[in-house]
N, C-alpha and C positions, 0 to 999 in steps of 0.2 A: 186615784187616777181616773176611776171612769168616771165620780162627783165630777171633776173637773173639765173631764170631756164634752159631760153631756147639759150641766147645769146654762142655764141663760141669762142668771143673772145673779149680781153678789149676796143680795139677801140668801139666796135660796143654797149658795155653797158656803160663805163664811163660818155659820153657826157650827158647822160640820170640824171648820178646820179649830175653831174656838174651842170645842169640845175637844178633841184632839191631841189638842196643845198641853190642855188641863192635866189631860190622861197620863200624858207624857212629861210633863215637868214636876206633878203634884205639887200645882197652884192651885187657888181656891176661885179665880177670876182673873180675865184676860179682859186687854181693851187695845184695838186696834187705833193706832195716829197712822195718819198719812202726810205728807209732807207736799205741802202748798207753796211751789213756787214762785207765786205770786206775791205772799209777804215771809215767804222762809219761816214761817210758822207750820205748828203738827196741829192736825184738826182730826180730831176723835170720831170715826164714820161707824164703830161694832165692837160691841162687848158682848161679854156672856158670864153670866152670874151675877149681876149688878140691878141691883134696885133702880139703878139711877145711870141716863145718859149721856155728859155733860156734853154738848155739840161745840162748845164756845173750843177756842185755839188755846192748845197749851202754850203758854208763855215762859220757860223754864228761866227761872232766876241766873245769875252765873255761875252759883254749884251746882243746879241741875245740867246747866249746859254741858259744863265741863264735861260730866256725866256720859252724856248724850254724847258729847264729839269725841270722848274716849272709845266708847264703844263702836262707831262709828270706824273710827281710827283702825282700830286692831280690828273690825271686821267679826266679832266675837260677842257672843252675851258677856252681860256685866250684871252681878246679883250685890244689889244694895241690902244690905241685912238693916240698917237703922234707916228708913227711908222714910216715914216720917219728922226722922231730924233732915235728913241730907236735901230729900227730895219730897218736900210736904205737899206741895201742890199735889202731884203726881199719887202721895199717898192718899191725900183726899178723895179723888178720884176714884182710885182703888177697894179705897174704904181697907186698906190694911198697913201693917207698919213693914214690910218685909215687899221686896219685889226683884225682880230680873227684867233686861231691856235687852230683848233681841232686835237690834237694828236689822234692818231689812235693806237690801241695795241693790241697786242692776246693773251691774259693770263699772263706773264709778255715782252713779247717780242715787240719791238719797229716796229714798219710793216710800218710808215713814217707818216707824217703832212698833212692836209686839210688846207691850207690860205685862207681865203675870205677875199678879200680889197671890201673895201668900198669909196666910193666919196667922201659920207661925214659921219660923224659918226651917227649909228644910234637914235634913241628918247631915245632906252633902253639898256644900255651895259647887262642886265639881258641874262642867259642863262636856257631856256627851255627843258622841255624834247626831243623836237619836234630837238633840233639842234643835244640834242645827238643821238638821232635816224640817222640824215646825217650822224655821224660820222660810228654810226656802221651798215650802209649800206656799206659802203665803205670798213670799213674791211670786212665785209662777202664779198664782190664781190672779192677782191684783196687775201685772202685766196681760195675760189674758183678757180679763174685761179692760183694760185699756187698750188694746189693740179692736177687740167688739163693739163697743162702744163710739170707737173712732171711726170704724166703717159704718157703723148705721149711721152715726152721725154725719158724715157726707153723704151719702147717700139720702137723708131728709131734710139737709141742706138744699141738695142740686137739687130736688123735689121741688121747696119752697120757693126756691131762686129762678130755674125753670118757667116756672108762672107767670111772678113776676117780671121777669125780661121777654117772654113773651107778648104781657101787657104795654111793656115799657114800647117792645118795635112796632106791635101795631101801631098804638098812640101816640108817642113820642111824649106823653106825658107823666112827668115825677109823680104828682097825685092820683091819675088814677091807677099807676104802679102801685105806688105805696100802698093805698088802699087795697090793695089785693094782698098785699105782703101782710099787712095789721093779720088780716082774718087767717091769712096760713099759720102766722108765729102765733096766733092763738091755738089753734091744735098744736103746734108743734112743742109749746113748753106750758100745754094745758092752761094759759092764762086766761083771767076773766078779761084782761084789756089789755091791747097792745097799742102804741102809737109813738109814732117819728114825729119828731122837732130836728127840725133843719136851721141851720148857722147864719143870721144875715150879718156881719162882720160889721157892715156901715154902718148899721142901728143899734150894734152891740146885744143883739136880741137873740132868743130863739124861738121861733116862728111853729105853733102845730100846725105842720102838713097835711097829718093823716090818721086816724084811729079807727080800730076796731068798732067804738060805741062813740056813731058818730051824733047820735040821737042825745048823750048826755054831756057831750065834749062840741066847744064848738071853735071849727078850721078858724085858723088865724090868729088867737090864744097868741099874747109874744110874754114873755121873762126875760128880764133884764138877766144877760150873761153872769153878773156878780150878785147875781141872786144868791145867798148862804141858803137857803133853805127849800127851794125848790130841786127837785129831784133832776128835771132836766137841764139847769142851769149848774148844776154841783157835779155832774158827768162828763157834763163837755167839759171839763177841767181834768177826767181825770184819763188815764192810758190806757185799762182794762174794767171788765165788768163787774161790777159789786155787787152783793146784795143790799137791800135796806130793809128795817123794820117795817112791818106792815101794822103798827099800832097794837090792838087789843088784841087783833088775830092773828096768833099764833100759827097756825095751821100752814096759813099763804106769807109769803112774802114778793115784796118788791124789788124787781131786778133793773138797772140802769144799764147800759153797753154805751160806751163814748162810740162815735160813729167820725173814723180820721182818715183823712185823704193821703195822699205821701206831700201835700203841701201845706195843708192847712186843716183845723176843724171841722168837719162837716156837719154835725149835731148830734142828736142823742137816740138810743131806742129805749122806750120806757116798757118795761112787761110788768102788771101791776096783777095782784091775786094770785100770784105761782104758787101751783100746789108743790111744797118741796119735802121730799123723804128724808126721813133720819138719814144723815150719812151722805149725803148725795150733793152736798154744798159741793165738790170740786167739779162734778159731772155737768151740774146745770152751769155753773161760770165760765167751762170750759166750751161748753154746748153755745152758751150765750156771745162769747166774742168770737168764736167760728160765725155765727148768724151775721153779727154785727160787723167783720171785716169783709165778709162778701158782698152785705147791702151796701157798706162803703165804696170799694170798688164800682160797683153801679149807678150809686149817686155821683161820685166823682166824672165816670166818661160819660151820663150824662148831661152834668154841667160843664164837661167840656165841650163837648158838640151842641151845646144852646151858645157858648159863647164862640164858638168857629161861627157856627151860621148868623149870630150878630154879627160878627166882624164883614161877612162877606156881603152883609147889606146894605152896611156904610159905605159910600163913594169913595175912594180912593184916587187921589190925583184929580178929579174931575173938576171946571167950573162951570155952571150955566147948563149941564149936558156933555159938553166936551172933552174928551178926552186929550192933552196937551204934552202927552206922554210923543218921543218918537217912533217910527215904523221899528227900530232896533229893538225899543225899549217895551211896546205892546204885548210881541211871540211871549218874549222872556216872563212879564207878568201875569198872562194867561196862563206859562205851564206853573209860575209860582202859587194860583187857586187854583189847581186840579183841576184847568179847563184847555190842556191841548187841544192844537187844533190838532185835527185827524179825527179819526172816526166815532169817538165821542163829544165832538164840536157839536155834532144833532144828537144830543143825549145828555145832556146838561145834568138830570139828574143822576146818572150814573157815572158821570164823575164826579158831581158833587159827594156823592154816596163815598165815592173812594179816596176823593181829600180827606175827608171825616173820616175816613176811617186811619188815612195814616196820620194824622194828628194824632187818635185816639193812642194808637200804637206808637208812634216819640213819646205821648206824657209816659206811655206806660215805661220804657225804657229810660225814661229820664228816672222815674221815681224806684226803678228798680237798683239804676245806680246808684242815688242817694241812699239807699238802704243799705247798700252790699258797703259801702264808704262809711256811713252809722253805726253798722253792726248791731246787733241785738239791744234796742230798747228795754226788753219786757225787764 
């Protein structure tokens, strides 16, 4: 209990509970799945006693599954004594023929698998209090860093975001925002480069805005939307943040985040050289489309208030100069651009300020109800 008080991060308490585990069930090797909402796959984040790390997504066959939503089910360990017949993948992993599967859970929600293989099988396939205790040490630990996590995580969001909307009110400009955002989400998810590609729908393109290295990247760069093989053209197609291969190096990987409006696609963030930790795939994806739906939000009521203040500099009803509109009809269209007359009649800009802003505030309510009406995409 005090491990788990005072530890800061999973590396430094898991190994503890791994150990642990071993002591208490006499397994020869433990490997922790977490369970990835994203594609309802278990992805392997900590083991102990294992030569070997397999990071890739268990894909359990339909015996393994069964397996799996048994235990699941009853809420209980389940000890496979032939598991390299029943459940080979899984033995593979293990590196033994004999295993138990403490499903982990948090009130109804799936939080991923405990395996302990064994050498050889134990005297007693019986399951004690004492094993479920392992298990639900391990959920309390892996809920904990999900609550720490989530708060640092906002808290280096609004940080990041902060800045950039900063930039965004002095200037009123996407690029030189962006540009200040490349160079925070590089500290923020240690990338060697970050940069935004923005959605031109007419040209079916997507457009670089803005990059961290803007010395080897040059603004304006378009990819044809049905690009297969372009990173930023294969994102904007997709709903959540991916990782991709980074070729030969290992060490980094390349992360995409779709960047989506509540109306339409707004483009891509590309973070290229992420240094990423064993075990850490759900944290940096999770970390990644937190970033990404906030810059969206900002892109979006930007591009809505560049296209308010278009509209408001087109003539409306006018020919030659003249207004043709009548004395009725004037008052009524003036309070319809946030330009009563009254006391903001000599202050043009601060009513314009405040039309824009309840614009900004209908899409935002517009898009809120389209979602609340959608319901959960992810």
């Amino acid at each position: 209990m005090s491990l788990l008080a005072h530890t800061t991060r999973p590396s430094e308490l898991l190994p503890h509970l791994h150990q642990h585990a071993i002591e208490v069930t006499g397994g020869s090797s433990t490997l922790l799945f977490q369970y990835n909402p994203r594609n309802g796959m278990l992805q392997a984040t900590s083991a102990f006693r294992l030569d070997e790390l397999r990071t890739d997504p268990w894909q359990p066959s339909l015996a393994e599954a069964a397996l799996v939503d048994h235990a699941f089910e009853r809420r209980m360990p389940v000890f496979v004594t032939d598991a390299d017949r029943l459940m080979p993948d899984l033995a593979s992993r293990l590196n033994t023929r004999s295993a138990l599967l403490l499903p982990l859970t948090g009130g109804t929600d799936r939080i991923g698998v405990l395996a302990v293989g064994y050498d050889a099988p134990p005297s007693s396939p019986d399951v004690g209090p004492e094993i479920i205790e392992v298990a639900d040490s391990f959920v309390a630990a892996l809920i904990m860093f999900r609550f720490r996590l989530s708060d640092q995580l906002q808290r280096d969001v609004r940080l990041l975001l902060d800045e950039f909307n900063a930039t965004l009110s002095a200037t009123l400009s996407l690029a030189a925002g962006l540009d200040i955002f490349c160079f925070g989400a590089n500290r923020l998810f240690g990338a060697d480069r970050t940069s935004v590609w923005i959605h031109e729908r007419r040209d079916h393109d997507v457009v670089l805005q803005a990059s961290s290295d803007s010395a080897h990247i040059a603004r304006g760069v378009r990819v044809n939307t049905d690009d297969p093989i372009a990173p930023a053209a294969v994102a904007l197609r997709r709903t959540r943040a991916e990782i991709v291969a980074s070729g030969t190096d290992s060490a980094t990987v390349t992360v995409t985040v779709p960047l989506r409006g509540c109306r339409r696609a707004l483009g891509t963030l590309v973070l290229e050289g992420v240094r990423l930790d064993t075990g850490g795939e759900l944290d940096l994806l999770d970390r990644a489309d937190e970033v990404g739906g906030q810059l969206s939000h900002a892109i979006e009521n930007l591009q809505l208030i560049d296209d308010v203040m278009r509209s408001r500099r087109e003539p409306q009803g006018s020919v030659h100069g003249h207004d043709h509109r009548s004395a009725e009809q004037r008052p009524a269209a003036r309070r319809q651009r946030g330009r009563p007359a009254g006391p903001d009649a000599a202050h043009p800009a601060r009513s314009g300020t405040r039309g824009l802003a309840q614009a900004v505030d209908a899409s935002r309510k517009t898009c809120g109800a389209r979602t609340v009406r959608g319901g959960n995409r992810s």
